[in-house]
N, C-alpha and C positions, 0 to 999 in steps of 0.2 A: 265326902268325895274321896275317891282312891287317885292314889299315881300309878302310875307302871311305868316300865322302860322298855324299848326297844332293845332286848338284845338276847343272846340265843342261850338255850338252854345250861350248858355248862357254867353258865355265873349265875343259877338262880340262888344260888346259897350266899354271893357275895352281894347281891342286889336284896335280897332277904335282909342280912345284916348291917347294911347304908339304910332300909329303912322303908323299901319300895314295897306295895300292896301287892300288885305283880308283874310278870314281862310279858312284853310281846313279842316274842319271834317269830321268824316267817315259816309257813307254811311248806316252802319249799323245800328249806334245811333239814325237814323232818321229813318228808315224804323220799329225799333221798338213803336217809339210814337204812341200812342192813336191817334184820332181824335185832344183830348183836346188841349194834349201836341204839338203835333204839329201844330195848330192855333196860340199858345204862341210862338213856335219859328217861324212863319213866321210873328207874329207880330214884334219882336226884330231886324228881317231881315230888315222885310219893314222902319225900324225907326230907319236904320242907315244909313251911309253913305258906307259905305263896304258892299260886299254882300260872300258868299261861294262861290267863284268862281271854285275852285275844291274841289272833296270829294276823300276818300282813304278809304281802308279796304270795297270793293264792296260785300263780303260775309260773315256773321259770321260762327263760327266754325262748329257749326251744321246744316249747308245746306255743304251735301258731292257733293264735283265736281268729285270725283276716285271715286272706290270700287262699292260694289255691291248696294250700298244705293242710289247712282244717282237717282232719278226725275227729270229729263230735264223738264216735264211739269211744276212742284213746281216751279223750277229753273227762269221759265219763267213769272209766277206768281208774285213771289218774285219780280225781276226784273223791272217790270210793274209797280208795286205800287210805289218802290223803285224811281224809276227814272223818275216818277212823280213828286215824291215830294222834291227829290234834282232840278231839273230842275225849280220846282217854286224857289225856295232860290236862285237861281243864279248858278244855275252848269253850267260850259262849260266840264270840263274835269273830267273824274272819273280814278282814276287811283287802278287797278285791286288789287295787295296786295292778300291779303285772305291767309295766309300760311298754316295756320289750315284747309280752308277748302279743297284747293289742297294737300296737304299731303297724298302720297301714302298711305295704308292700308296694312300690314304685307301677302305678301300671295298673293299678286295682279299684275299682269301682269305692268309694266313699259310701256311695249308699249299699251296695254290699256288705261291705264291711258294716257297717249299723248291723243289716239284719245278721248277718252272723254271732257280734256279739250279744245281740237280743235273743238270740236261742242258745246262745252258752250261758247266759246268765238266768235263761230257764231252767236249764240242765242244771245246773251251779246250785241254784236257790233249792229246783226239788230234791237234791244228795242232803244238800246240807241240813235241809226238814226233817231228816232222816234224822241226823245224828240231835236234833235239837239247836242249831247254830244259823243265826241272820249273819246278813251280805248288807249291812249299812251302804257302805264303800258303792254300792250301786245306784242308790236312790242319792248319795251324796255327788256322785261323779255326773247327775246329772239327767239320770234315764225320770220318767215323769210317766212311763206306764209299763206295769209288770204281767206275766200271763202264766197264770197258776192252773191247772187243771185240778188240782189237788187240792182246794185251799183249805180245807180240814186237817191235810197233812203239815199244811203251817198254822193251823188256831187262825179260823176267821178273828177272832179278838186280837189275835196277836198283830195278824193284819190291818187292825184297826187303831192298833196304837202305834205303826207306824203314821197312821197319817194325821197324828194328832202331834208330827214332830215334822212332818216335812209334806208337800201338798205333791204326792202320788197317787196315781190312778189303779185301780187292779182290774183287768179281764179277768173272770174267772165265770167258767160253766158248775153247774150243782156237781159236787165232786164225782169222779168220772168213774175211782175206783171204790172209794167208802160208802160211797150213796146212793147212784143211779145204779148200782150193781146189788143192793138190798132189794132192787123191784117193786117199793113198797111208794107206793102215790102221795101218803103223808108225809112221808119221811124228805122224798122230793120234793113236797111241796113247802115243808117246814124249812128245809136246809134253804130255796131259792128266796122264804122273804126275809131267813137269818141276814144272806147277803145282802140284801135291801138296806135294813136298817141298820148294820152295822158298820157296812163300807159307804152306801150309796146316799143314804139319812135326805135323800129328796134335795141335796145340794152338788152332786158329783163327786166326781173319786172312783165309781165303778160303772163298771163297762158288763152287761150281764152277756155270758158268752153261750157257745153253743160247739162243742167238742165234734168235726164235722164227720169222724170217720165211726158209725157206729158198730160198721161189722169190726172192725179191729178190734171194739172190747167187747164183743158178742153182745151187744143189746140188740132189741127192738127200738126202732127209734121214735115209741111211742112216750117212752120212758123220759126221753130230754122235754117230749113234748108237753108233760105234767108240768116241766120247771120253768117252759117256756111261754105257758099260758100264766106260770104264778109272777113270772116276770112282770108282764103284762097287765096282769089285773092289780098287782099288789105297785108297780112303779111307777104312780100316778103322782104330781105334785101334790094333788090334793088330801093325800095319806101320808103326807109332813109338814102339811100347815100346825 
């Protein structure tokens, strides 16, 4: 078992020598450094023996995820940079937090606000597939179904070992840009019974989807329609007795 501490970079070398495996600082602390400042703390990084293996507080107060001030694009922006540069310092895991800036708005729809942060935590999840880094902090706060377009960009297996830890659901269509963009029928068709048995194992947990706007990523949408009949033929009960 490791310990670590919540606390920010500049004491990794004193948290090193108390005996700690590694820290956690937040997310935000580092997304606000300069160029400068943050050369300094990846030097401190590189010239210990511990690294930031996780960060917390993934938004500061003033990027709004509710209300009518949302920027999904900013959002994404943010995000980018961010998870860049925890990702160099040693990030595996970012754990979501941000209370201030999920915080409903006086006057604003509740069920909005869901779906809002249900498509930032889409947005969230696919950056971070990016750099190699889970969003625990989301399946723990509560959410109970995820929507990946990508799920190759996260390891279908990877996917799979979340739900051998917490009982989450995943939407996901046959990847939209890995896969149904190869054109290749088997390859669609291997990927949609991947998802079968690895998320859905004939007990639930997955949701087989269908990505609706096919001219945006220049398919034919004959192509969904391979994964959609392997959906079909292959997610039978009786192909997991």
């Amino acid at each position: 078992m490791k310990i670590g501490v919540c606390t920010g970079v500049e004491n990794i070398k004193k948290m090193e020598d108390i005996g700690f495996d590694y820290i956690e600082p937040s997310v935000v602390s580092i997304a606000k450094m300069n160029d400068e400042e943050f050369n300094a703390a990846m030097n401190l990084v590189d010239g210990s023996n511990i690294k930031c293996e996780a960060f917390n507080v993934l938004f500061p107060g003033n990027i709004r995820l509710t209300g009518p001030e949302v920027d999904e694009g900013g959002i994404k922006d943010y995000l980018e940079r961010a998870f860049a540069r925890v990702s160099r310092l040693g990030a595996k895991v970012i754990v979501f937090g941000s209370g201030g800036a999920r915080k409903i708005p006086d006057g604003w729809s509740r069920e909005e606000a869901w779906k809002q942060l249900v498509r930032i935590a889409r947005i969230a999840g696919d950056v971070a597939a990016e750099y190699g880094l889970t969003i625990p902090g989301l399946i723990e706060s509560g959410i109970d179904l995820l929507q990946f377009d990508q799920p190759t960009l996260h390891g279908i297996d990877t996917l799979a070992s979340y739900q051998e830890k917490a009982k989450i659901t995943f939407w996901c269509p046959v990847d939209i840009q890995r896969t149904l963009q190869t054109r290749d029928e088997e390859k669609i068709r291997a990927e949609a019974r991947e998802l079968l048995d690895k998320l859905w194992k004939g007990r639930g947990g997955f949701i087989a989807g269908y990505y609706s706007d096919n001219a945006s990523i220049g398919l034919d949408p004959k192509w969904q329609e391979y994964a959609c009949d392997e959906f079909v033929k292959r997610g039978r009960m009786e192909n997991y007795v």
